[in-house]
C-alpha positions as CSV (number, residue, x, y, z in Angstrom):
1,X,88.9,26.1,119.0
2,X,86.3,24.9,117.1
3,X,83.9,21.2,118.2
4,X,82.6,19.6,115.3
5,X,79.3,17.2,115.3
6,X,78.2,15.6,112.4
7,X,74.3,14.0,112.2
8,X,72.3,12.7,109.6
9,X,73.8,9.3,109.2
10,X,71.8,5.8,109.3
11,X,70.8,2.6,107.0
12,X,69.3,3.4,103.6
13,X,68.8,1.1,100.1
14,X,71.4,1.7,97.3
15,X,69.9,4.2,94.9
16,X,69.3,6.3,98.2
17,X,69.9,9.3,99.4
18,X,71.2,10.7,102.7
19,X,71.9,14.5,103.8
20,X,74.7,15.2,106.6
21,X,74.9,17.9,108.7
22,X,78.2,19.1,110.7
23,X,77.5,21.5,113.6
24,X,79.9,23.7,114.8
25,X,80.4,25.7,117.8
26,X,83.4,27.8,119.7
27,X,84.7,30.1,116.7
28,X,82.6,30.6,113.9
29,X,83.2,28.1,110.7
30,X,82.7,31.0,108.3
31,X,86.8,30.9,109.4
32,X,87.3,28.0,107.7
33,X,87.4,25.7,104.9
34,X,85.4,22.2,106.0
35,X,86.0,18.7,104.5
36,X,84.2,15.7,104.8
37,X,86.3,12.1,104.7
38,X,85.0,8.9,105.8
39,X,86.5,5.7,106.6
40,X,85.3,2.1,105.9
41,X,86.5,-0.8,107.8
42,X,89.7,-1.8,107.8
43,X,90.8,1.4,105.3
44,X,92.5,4.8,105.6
45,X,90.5,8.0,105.6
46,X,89.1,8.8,102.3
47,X,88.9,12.2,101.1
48,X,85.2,13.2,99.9
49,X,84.3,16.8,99.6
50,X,86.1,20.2,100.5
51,X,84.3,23.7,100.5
52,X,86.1,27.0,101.3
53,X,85.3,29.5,103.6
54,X,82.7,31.3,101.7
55,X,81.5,28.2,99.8
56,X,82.8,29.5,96.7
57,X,85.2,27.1,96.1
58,X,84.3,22.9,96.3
59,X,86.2,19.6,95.6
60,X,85.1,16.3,95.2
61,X,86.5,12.9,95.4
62,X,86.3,11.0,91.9
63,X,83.9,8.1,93.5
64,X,81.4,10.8,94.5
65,X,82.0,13.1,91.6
66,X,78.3,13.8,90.5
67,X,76.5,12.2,93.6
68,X,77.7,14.5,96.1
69,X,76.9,18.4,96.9
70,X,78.9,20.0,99.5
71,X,77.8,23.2,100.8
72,X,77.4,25.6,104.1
73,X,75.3,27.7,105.7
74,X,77.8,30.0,108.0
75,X,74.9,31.9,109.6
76,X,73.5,28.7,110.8
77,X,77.3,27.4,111.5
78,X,76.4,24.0,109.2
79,X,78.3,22.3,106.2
80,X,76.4,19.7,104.3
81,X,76.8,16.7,102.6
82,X,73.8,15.9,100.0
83,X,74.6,12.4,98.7
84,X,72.4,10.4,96.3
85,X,72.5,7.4,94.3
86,X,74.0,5.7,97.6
87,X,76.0,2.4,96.4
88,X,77.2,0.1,98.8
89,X,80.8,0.7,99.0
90,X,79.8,4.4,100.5
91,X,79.4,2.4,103.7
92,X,81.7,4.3,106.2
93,X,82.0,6.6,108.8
94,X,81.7,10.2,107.7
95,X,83.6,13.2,109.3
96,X,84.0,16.4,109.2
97,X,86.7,18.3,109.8
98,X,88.2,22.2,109.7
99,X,91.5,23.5,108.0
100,X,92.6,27.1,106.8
101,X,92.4,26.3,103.3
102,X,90.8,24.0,101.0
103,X,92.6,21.7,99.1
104,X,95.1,20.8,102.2
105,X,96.1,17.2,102.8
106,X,94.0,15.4,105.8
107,X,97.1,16.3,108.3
108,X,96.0,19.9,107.1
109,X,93.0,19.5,109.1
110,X,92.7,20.2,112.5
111,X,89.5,20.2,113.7
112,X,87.2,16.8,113.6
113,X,84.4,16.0,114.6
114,X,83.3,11.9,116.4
115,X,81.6,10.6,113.2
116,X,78.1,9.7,111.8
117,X,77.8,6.1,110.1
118,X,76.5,5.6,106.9
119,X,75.6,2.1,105.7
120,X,74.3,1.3,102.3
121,X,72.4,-2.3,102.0
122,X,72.4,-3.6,98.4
């Protein structure tokens, strides 16, 4: 079992940049691979980043390709997500989540945590 709790969230100007933070506690995250999705109103869940278990390995969404850094600190039990350039359609609710592997659908995942908001004002 594995609780997730992302932080870091809030209001910030496009052109901005945000870091979140996904705590985890139970097992240990070094067991497994984390991605973060987010969800705007009225949308599905959106796909952002994926790291593996050793942070070897990362994905990235086309709409965040080149704004976005994923990465994890397993000794402090924390997976990141650096964003910059903020635009206004990142508005959403990020989440993290846990799977076995990266590169799984979102059903692969099944650990989440509640949610931080991010909202980009133009």
């Amino acid at each position: 079992q594995v609780q997730l709790v992302e932080s870091g969230g809030g209001l910030v100007q496009a052109g901005g940049s945000l870091r979140l933070s996904c705590a985890a506690s139970g097992r240990t995250i070094g067991s497994y691979a984390v991605g973060w999705f987010r969800q705007a109103p009225g949308k599905e869940h959106e796909f952002v980043a994926g790291i593996s278990h050793s942070g070897g390995s990362t994905q990235y969404a086309d709409p965040v390709k080149g704004r976005a850094t994923i990465s994890r600190d397993n000794a402090k039990n924390t997976i990141y997500l650096q964003m910059n350039n903020l635009k206004p359609e990142d508005t959403a609710v990020y989440y993290c989540a846990a799977s076995m592997t990266i590169g799984v659908p979102r059903s692969g995942y099944r650990y989440w945590g509640q949610g931080t908001q991010v909202t980009v004002s133009s």
